[in-house]
N, C-alpha and C positions, 0 to 999 in steps of 0.2 A: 244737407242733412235732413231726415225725416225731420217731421212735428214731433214733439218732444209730449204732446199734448196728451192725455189720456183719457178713454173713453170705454165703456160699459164692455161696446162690442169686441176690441179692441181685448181688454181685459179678457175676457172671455174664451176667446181664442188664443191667448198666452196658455191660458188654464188649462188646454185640451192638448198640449204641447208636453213632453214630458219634463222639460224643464222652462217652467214659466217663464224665469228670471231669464234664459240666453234667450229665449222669443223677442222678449223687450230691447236687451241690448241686441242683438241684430237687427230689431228695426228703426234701434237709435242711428244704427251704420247704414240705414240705405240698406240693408239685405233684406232679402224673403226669408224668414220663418219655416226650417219644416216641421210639418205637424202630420202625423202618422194617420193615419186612416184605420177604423177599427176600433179604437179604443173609447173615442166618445162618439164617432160617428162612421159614415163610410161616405164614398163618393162616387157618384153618377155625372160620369165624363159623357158628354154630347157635344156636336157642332153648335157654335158659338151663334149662329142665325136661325136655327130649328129652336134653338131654347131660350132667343127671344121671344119667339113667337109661344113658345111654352108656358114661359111664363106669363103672358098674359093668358094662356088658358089654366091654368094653374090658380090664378088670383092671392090679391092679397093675402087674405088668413089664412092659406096653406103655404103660403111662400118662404123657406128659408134662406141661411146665403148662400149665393152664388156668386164664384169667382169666375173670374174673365179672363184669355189672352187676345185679344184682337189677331195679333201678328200671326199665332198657329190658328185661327179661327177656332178655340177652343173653347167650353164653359164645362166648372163644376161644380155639382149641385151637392151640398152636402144636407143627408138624408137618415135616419136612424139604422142603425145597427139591425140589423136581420134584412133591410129592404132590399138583399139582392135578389129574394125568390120574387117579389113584385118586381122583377123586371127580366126573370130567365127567358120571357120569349119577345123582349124587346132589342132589336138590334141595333136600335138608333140610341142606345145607352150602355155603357161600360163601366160596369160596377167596382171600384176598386177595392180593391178588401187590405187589411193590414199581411204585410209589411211595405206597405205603399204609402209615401209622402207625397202630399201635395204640401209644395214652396207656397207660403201665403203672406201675403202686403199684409198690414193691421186693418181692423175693418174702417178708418179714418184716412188714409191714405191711397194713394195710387205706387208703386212699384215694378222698375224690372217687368212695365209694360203690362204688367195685371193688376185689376183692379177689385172689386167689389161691384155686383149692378144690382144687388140684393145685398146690402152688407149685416153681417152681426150684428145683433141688437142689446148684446146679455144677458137674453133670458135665455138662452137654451133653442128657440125654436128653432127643427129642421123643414126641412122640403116634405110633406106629406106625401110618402110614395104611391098610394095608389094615386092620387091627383096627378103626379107627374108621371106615371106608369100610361094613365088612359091619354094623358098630352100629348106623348109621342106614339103614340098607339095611331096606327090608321083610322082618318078620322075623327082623333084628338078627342079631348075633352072639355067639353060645358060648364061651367061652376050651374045648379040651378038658380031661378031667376032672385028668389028670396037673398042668397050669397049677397046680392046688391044694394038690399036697401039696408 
């Protein structure tokens, strides 16, 4: 049985769900969560080894979560509401728009083979689209050097 445990991220992502409370107990049972796309955020589906590699061009402070499936080599990047026009001419990215669920673990857990490689934090923060717009963009993207210290 999942961790019973509770956690910020975790909470968060119940919230974004339209019924917070069956998010919880589905993930009391070992189930995935769906949680619609659109309403608090949307979702930028890419190959699971291009958006690791994204992510470290992406960097920390633009980074939100990303979910994982190893098995479909899949990742998604959940990004703010409008970011489908930052990515109409990227094809290494699939915008998901509502009435689209992505099934999600809590951000404290592993599940049903997905997990979190960027998990929830509570506050709200997404994936900064243009950041991740110019990452999969030929020739990717730089944070500049300041981002680092």
């Amino acid at each position: 049985m999942a961790s019973r445990t509770r956690n910020s991220g975790t909470d968060w992502l119940a919230q974004c769900a339209p019924d917070p409370a069956r998010a919880h107990r589905r993930w009391a049972s070992d189930e995935l969560a769906p949680i619609p796309a659109g309403l608090h955020w949307l979702v930028a589906e890419a190959d699971l080894m291009r958006s690791i590699t994204a992510m470290q061009r992406v960097g920390s402070r633009r980074l939100g979560p990303v979910l994982v499936h190893p098995e479909t080599h899949r990742a998604w990047w959940l990004v703010p509401l409008g970011a489908d026009e930052e990515f109409a001419d990227i094809q290494a990215l699939t915008v998901r728009l509502g009435p689209w669920t992505l099934n999600c673990p809590p951000a404290h857990a592993y599940m049903a083979g997905r997990g979190w490689l960027e998990k929830p934090d509570g506050s709200g923060r997404l994936t900064d689209p243009v950041a991740l717009g110019a990452a999969f963009s030929p020739g990717g993207w730089r944070p500049p050097a300041e981002a680092f210290v």
